[in-house]
Structures are given as structure tokens and as C-alpha cells.
ZAMARGU-4260 file (C-alpha; in steps of 0.2 Angstrom, whole numbers, plus 5000, padded with zeros to 4 digits):
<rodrens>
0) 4542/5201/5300 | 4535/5188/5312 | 4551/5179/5313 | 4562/5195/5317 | 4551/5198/5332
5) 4553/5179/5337 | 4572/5181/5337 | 4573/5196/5343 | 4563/5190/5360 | 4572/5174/5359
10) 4587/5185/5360 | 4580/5197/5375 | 4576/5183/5384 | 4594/5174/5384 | 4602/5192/5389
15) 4588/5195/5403 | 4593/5178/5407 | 4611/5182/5408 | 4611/5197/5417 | 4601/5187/5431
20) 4612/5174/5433 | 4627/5186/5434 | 4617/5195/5449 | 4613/5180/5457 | 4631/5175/5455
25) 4639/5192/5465 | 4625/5193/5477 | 4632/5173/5482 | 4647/5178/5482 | 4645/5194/5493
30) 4635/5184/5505 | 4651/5175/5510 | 4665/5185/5517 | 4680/5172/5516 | 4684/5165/5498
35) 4697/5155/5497 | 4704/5150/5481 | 4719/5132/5481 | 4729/5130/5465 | 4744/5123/5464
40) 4754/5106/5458 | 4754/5096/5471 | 4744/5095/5489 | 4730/5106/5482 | 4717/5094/5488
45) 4726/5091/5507 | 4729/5108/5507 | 4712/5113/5504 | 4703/5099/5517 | 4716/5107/5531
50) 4712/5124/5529 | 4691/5120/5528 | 4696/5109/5546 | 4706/5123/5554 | 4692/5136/5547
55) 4678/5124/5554 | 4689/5125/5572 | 4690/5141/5574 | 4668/5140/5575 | 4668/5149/5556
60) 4655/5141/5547 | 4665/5134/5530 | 4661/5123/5517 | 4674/5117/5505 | 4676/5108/5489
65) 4689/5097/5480 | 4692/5092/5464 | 4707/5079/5468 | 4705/5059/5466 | 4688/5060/5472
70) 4679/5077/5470 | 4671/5080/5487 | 4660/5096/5494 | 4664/5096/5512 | 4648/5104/5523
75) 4649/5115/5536 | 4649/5098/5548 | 4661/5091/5540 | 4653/5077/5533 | 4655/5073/5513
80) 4643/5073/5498 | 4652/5067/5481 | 4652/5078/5466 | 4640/5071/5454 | 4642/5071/5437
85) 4633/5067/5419 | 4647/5071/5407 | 4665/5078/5408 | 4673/5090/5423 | 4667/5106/5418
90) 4671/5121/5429 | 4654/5129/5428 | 4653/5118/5443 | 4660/5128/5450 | 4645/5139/5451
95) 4633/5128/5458 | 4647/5123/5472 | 4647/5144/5477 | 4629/5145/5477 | 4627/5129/5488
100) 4639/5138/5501 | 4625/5152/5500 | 4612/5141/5506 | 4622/5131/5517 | 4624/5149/5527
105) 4645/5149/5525 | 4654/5164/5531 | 4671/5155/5521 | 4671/5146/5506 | 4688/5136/5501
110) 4687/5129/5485 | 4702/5119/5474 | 4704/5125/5457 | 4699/5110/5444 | 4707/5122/5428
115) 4722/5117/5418 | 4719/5126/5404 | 4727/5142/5407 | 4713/5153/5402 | 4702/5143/5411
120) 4710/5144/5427 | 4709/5164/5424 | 4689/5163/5423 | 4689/5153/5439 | 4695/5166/5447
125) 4690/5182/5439 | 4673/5176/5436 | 4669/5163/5449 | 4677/5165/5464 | 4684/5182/5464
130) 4695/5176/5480 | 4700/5184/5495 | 4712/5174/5500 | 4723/5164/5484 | 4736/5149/5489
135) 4748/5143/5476 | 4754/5128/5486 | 4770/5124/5474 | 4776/5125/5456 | 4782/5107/5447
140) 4784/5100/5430 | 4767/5092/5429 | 4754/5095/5413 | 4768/5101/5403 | 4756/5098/5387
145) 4743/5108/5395 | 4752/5123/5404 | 4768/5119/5397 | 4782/5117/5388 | 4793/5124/5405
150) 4789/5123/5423 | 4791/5146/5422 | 4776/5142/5411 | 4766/5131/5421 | 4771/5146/5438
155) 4762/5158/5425 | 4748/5148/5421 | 4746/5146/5439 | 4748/5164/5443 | 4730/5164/5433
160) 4721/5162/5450 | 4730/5175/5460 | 4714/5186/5467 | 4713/5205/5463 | 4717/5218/5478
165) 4719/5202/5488 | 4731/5191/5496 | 4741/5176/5490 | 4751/5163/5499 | 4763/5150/5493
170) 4776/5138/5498 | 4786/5140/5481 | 4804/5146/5482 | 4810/5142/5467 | 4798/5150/5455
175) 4792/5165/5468 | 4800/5180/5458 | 4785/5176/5443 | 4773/5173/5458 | 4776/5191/5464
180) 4777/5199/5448 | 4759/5192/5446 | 4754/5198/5463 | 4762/5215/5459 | 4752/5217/5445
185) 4734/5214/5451 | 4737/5223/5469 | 4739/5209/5479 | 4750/5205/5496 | 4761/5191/5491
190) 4765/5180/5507 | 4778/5167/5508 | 4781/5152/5517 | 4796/5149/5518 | 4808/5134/5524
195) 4809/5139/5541 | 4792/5140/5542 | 4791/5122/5538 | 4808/5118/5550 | 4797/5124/5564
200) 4782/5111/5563 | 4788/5100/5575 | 4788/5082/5577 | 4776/5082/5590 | 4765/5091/5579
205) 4766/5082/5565 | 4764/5064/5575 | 4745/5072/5576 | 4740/5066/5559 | 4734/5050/5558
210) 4742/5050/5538 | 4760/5055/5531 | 4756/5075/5528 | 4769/5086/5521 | 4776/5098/5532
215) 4778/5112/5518 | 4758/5110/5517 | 4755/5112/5536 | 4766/5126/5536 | 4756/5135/5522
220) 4739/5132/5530 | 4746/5138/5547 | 4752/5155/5536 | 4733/5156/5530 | 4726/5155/5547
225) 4735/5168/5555 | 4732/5180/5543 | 4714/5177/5548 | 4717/5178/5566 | 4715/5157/5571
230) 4730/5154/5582 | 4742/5139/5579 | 4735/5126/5592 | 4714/5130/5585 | 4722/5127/5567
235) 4734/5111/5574 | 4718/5104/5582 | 4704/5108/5567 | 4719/5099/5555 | 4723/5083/5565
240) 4702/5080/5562 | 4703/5083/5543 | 4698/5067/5533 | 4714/5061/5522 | 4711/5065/5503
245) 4712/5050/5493 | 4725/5055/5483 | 4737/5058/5501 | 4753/5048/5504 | 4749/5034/5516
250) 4758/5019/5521 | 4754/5002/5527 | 4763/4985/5533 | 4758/4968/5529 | 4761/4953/5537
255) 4759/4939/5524 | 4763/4921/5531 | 4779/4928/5539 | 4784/4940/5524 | 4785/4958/5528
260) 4780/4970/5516 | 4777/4989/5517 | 4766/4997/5505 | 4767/5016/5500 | 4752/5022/5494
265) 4762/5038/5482 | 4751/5036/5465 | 4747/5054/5466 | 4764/5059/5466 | 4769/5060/5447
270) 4781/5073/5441 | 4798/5068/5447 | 4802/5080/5460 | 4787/5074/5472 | 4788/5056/5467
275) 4809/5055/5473 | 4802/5064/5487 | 4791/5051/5490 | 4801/5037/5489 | 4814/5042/5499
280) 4801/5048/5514 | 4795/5029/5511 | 4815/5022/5512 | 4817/5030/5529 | 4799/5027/5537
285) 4798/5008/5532 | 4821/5004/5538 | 4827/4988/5533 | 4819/4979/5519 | 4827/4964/5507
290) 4819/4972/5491 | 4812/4990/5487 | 4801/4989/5472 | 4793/5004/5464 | 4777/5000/5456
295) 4774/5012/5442 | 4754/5016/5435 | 4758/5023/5419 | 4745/5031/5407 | 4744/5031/5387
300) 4737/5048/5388 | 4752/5055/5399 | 4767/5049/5390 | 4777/5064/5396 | 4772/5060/5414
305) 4780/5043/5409 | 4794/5050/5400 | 4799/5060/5416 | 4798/5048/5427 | 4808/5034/5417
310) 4821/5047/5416 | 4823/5051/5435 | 4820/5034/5442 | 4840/5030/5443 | 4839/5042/5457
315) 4827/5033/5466 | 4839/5024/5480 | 4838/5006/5481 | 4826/5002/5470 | 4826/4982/5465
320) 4814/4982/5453 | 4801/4994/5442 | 4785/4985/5441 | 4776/4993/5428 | 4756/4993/5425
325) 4744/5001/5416 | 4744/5007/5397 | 4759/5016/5388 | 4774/5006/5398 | 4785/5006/5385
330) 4789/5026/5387 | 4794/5023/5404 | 4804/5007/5400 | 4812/5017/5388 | 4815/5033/5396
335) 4822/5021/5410 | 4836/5010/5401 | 4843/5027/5391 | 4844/5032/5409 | 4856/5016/5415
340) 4843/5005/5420 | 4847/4987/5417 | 4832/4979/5407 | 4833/4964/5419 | 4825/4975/5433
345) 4808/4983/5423 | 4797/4970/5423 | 4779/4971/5416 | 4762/4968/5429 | 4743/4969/5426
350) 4734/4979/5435 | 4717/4972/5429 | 4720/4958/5441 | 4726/4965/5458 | 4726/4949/5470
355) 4736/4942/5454 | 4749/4958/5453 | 4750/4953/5474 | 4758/4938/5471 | 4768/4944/5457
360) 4774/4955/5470 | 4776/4941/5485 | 4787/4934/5473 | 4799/4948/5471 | 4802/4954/5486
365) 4807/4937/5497 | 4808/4938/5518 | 4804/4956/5517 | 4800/4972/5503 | 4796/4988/5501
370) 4783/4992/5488 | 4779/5013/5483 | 4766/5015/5469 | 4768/5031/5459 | 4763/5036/5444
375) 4744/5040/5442 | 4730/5035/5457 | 4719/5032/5443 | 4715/5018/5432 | 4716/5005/5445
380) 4730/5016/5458 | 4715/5017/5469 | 4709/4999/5469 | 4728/4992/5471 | 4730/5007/5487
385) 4714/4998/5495 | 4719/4982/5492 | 4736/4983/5504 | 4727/4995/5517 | 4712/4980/5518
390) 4727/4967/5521 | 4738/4979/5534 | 4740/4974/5551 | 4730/4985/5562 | 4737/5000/5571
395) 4743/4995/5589 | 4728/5000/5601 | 4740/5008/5613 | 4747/5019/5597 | 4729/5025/5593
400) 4725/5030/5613 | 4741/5041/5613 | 4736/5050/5596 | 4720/5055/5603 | 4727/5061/5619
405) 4737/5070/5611 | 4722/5077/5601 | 4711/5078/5617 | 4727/5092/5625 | 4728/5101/5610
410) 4710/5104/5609 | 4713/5109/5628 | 4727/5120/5626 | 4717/5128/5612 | 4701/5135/5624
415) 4717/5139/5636 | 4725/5151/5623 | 4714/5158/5616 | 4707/5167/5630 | 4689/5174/5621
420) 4675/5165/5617 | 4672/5156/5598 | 4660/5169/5591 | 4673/5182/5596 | 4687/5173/5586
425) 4674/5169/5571 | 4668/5191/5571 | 4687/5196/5573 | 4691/5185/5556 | 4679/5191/5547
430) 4678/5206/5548 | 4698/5207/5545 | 4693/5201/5527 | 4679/5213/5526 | 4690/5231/5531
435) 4701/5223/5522
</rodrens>
């Protein structure tokens, strides 16, 4: 008798427990109006630091968190705490993240999704987040074995974080008919950018990044914005502030005893449509080189990332030579020479030893060379990245003047524009969300 009781207050306990910390968890997320949730294949993590930076323009208190290269939670100042962890991602963080926002006072929350699993992805958003605002930035074949076997499947498993009774933006075309079958199904305004959308970001505006940003992203985030009432020079200026992720393309050019070599910083490009992407934006922004070399980081754990890869490189125009690193080359060598790559050109480096991999890659490229890692920015894509920025020739004085006069006049024709003060701009968004 005594140890029924004991159980059943054991039991009591844990579901009084439970129901707490379900109330806690609404009241948190009712105390902050804009939610929104970032899934998506690639440029999640960017696309989530521009639309905090535009939020955090437009004077709406906004903290932020990614789950990219590095996690990060972005405060309300902007400044950056990593995400500590003991053990293994888990998405409960996801929890604790929303009721930091709470005491960090936000009035918008944009958080990335750290789900693959597809049922997962569907508790972040149901249970979690319940989001005002979903963004799908793209569909690709990535994470097959997880949200596979098709890239349709991997669309559905995305769809898993479209919000109920809410909105959802994407930049996906090809794929959009089973994004708006899923936005149809839970209520939601399914918003597209489209192409044009992204043909009229201009040059001008996209010289404002101090880092290579993808116009499709700043398209999308612009799309976001003007739903919640920020105009497009608040959102241009709040973006050009936003710290580079990481995991972001970048590029850099050495000057090593004469040689000339431009680096490509593209590891987090890995599923084949974003990598040719990559390397052909890399072609044309680093012109007339004597060798092009493509420095592949493969994983053991990823061999169909590998696989993929290997089988598309032979579009990758101009490449010389496939450096390979990391574990579990052979599935890219193979993929590569069933592909028509002559054996000749994959050759094998060790990325243990990056000042060693350097002169391996002196070697290769003679007078002048153009190097664009791909693959995975993990086990040791970081370390190499850092290791060509620390040894790049320093940005032109005169260059970083002009960018921040161009800066300083958007920030001016952004107080011109808008014609009301902040507070006004941060009330009017809000409460669109809220009567919405």
C-alpha cells in the first residue's frame, strides 16, 4: 500500500510538473508578438542573421538564434553568446532559447530550425515555436538519408515547419506546388519570391555587404520585411550590419612571394546545385587564373553528399585539379572517374596539417590559382577557411571608406523615408502580426 501511494505522488508530481512547464512555455511565447521560424536547405543561418539585423533596424527589439557552423543566440544589441552544450544537439533547446527572448524583453524572435528528422522538425514548430511568420528559403538534394530518398521528400519534410493560420515565404520555385499544398492545408498565406524579385536587388545594393550574400536571400528577407511594414532602405541598412555566419561564402586573395592565389571559402555549399553555383560565382569574381583547383572536405559519415558531388564535379568549369581531404574520399574519387574524370587530376591532401595542405596547394597552382573549398565546413573546413583569410591581403583602405559611405547614405535615406518616428514603425508591426 505504501509503495502505491509513493508512485502515485511520484506520478502527480511529474504531470503537475508538466502541465507547468507547458504554461510557462505559452505564456513565453505570447509574450512575444513576432515568431519567426527559418528552415530550409541552404542559407538558413544568413537568412536568419538578415532578417534579426533588419528587425533590429526598424527599432523592434529582436533576439535571434542559429544553429548553423557555429550555433549563436544573437541579443537584442546584436552582440553574440555561443550555444553551450554538454552532450549532443537536442531541440529542447529550443525552449530555453524562447524563454531567454522572454527575459531578454523581445517583441520578435527569429529562430533557425536545428531539426532534420522530419517528425522533429514538426514538434519545433507545433510545440515550440508556433510561428507567425514561416520562411522555407530553398529546396535541394541535401540529407537524403534523413528526409529522403527524393528532393519532393525532403520539400515535405520541410513543409513540417509551415506555421498554422500563419504566413510562409520562400524563394523555391521548383518545388512550390508541394509548399502550397502544405500552406493550404494548415490555413496559411503562402508568399513567394520570386526571380524577379531577386533581379531587382541591384548591384549597388548588393556592393553594401562586406561578404559574397546571395541575392535570392536578400530578396526573401526584403519579402519578410515588408509584410511587417519595414520599408526596403531600414531593411538594406539593418542587413549590411549583420555579422557574416560562418558558414557564408566569402573569398579572399593571397599574395604569396609573387604567386597569386584566390581562396573561396564555399565548404558549406554541399549538395550539387549550391556547390556549381558556388564555383562558378568564384570563376567570375576571381577572372584570369593559371589553375582552378577545387578542394573537396569529404565525410565518412556523408558518403551520399560525396557520391553527389563526385558525380557533378565534371560540370564544374575549369577545374585542374580535385584536391580531396577529410575521411571517405574514395566515394567522391569514384563517383568522379565513372563521371569522366581522369584519375590523374584527384589528388589526395591532409587536412590535419593545414600549413602542409598550403604548400601542396602552392605547388599546384604555379604563377597564379584559384582555390574553392566545398564539401562540408566541418572537420577542419573552418580551420583551412581561417588559415587563407589570416594570410589575404588587406582590403584597400579607400574600398572600406566607400562601403561605409555608402552605408552612412542609406542609413540617411532611411530617416528620410520613413517619414514617422521608430516607435511608430515598431507599434504599426506589431500590431499587424497581433490583428492578424
Amino acid at each position: 500500500m505504501d509503495a502505491f501511494w509513493i508512485v502515485g505522488g511520484v506520478l502527480s508530481f511529474l504531470l503537475a510538473l508538466g502541465a507547468w512547464e507547458a504554461w510557462s512555455h505559452r505564456r513565453a511565447l505570447k509574450s512575444i508578438p513576432i515568431r519567426i521560424h527559418v528552415n530550409g536547405a541552404r542559407g538558413k543561418s544568413s537568412v536568419t542573421r538578415l532578417i534579426a539585423a533588419a528587425l533590429r533596424e526598424a527599432g523592434i527589439r529582436t533576439v535571434a538564434k542559429t544553429t548553423g557552423t557555429l550555433p549563436r543566440l544573437i541579443l537584442p544589441d546584436g552582440s553574440e553568446r555561443p550555444i553551450e552544450r554538454v552532450s549532443r544537439p537536442n531541440v529542447i533547446e529550443q525552449v530555453g532559447i524562447i524563454r531567454r527572448a522572454q527575459r531578454e524583453g523581445a517583441e520578435a524572435l527569429v529562430i533557425e530550425c536545428m531539426a532534420l528528422q522530419p517528425h522533429l522538425q514538426a514538434l519545433c514548430e507545433s510545440k515550440f515555436v508556433r510561428a507567425t511568420h514561416g520562411v522555407i528559403t530553398n529546396v535541394r538534394a541535401d540529407h537524403l538519408d534523413v528526409m529522403g530518398p527524393t528532393v519532393a521528400d525532403v520539400a515535405r519534410a520541410l513543409c513540417n515547419t509551415t506555421p498554422v493560420r500563419g504566413k510562409l515565404f520562400t524563394a523555391e520555385q521548383e518545388y512550390l506546388p508541394i509548399l502550397a499544398a502544405a500552406a493550404a492545408d494548415r490555413e496559411t498565406q503562402l508568399i513567394v519570391s520570386t526571380p524577379e524579385d531577386a533581379a531587382a536587388v541591384t548591384d549597388e545594393e548588393m556592393a553594401g555587404f562586406s561578404y559574397m550574400e546571395h541575392r535570392e536571400n536578400v530578396a526573401l528577407v526584403l519579402k519578410v520585411c515588408a509584410d511587417l511594414g519595414i520599408d526596403r532602405a531600414t531593411a538594406l541598412a539593418g542587413m549590411y550590419r549583420a555579422a557574416c555566419d560562418p558558414g557564408a561564402m566569402t573569398m579572399c586573395e593571397i599574395d604569396f612571394f609573387g604567386r597569386r592565389i584566390v581562396f573561396a571559402n564555399a565548404f558549406a555549399a554541399n549538395d550539387p546545385n549550391s556547390t556549381a553555383s558556388a564555383w562558378k560565382r568564384a570563376a567570375e569574381q576571381a577572372g584570369k587564373v593559371a589553375t582552378r583547383v577545387a578542394l573537396v572536405n569529404c565525410r565518412a559519415d556523408r558518403p551520399e553528399r560525396s557520391w553527389q558531388l563526385g558525380e557533378t564535379c565534371h560540370t564544374w568549369q575549369g577545374a585542374d585539379y580535385f584536391l580531396l581531404i577529410g575521411s571517405g574520399t574514395h566515394v567522391f574519387r569514384r563517383a568522379a572517374i565513372q563521371n569522366g574524370i581522369e584519375p590523374e587530376r584527384i589528388l589526395q591532401g591532409n587536412a590535419a596539417d593545414v600549413p602542409k595542405l598550403f604548400e601542396t596547394i602552392v605547388e599546384l597552382i604555379g604563377t597564379s590559382g584559384l582555390v574553392v573549398g566545398v564539401g562540408n565546413i566541418g572537420d577542419h573546413g573552418l580551420e583551412i577557411a581561417q588559415y587563407f583569410r589570416n594570410r589575404s591581403v588587406l582590403q584597400p583602405k579607400p574600398r572600406r571608406r566607400r562601403v561605409a559611405r555608402r552605408r552612412r547614405a542609406l542609413a540617411a535615406q532611411t530617416h528620410a523615408r520613413n517619414g514617422h518616428a521608430p516607435e511608430a514603425a515598431v507599434a504599426a508591426a506589431i500590431g499587424k502580426v497581433v490583428s492578424g
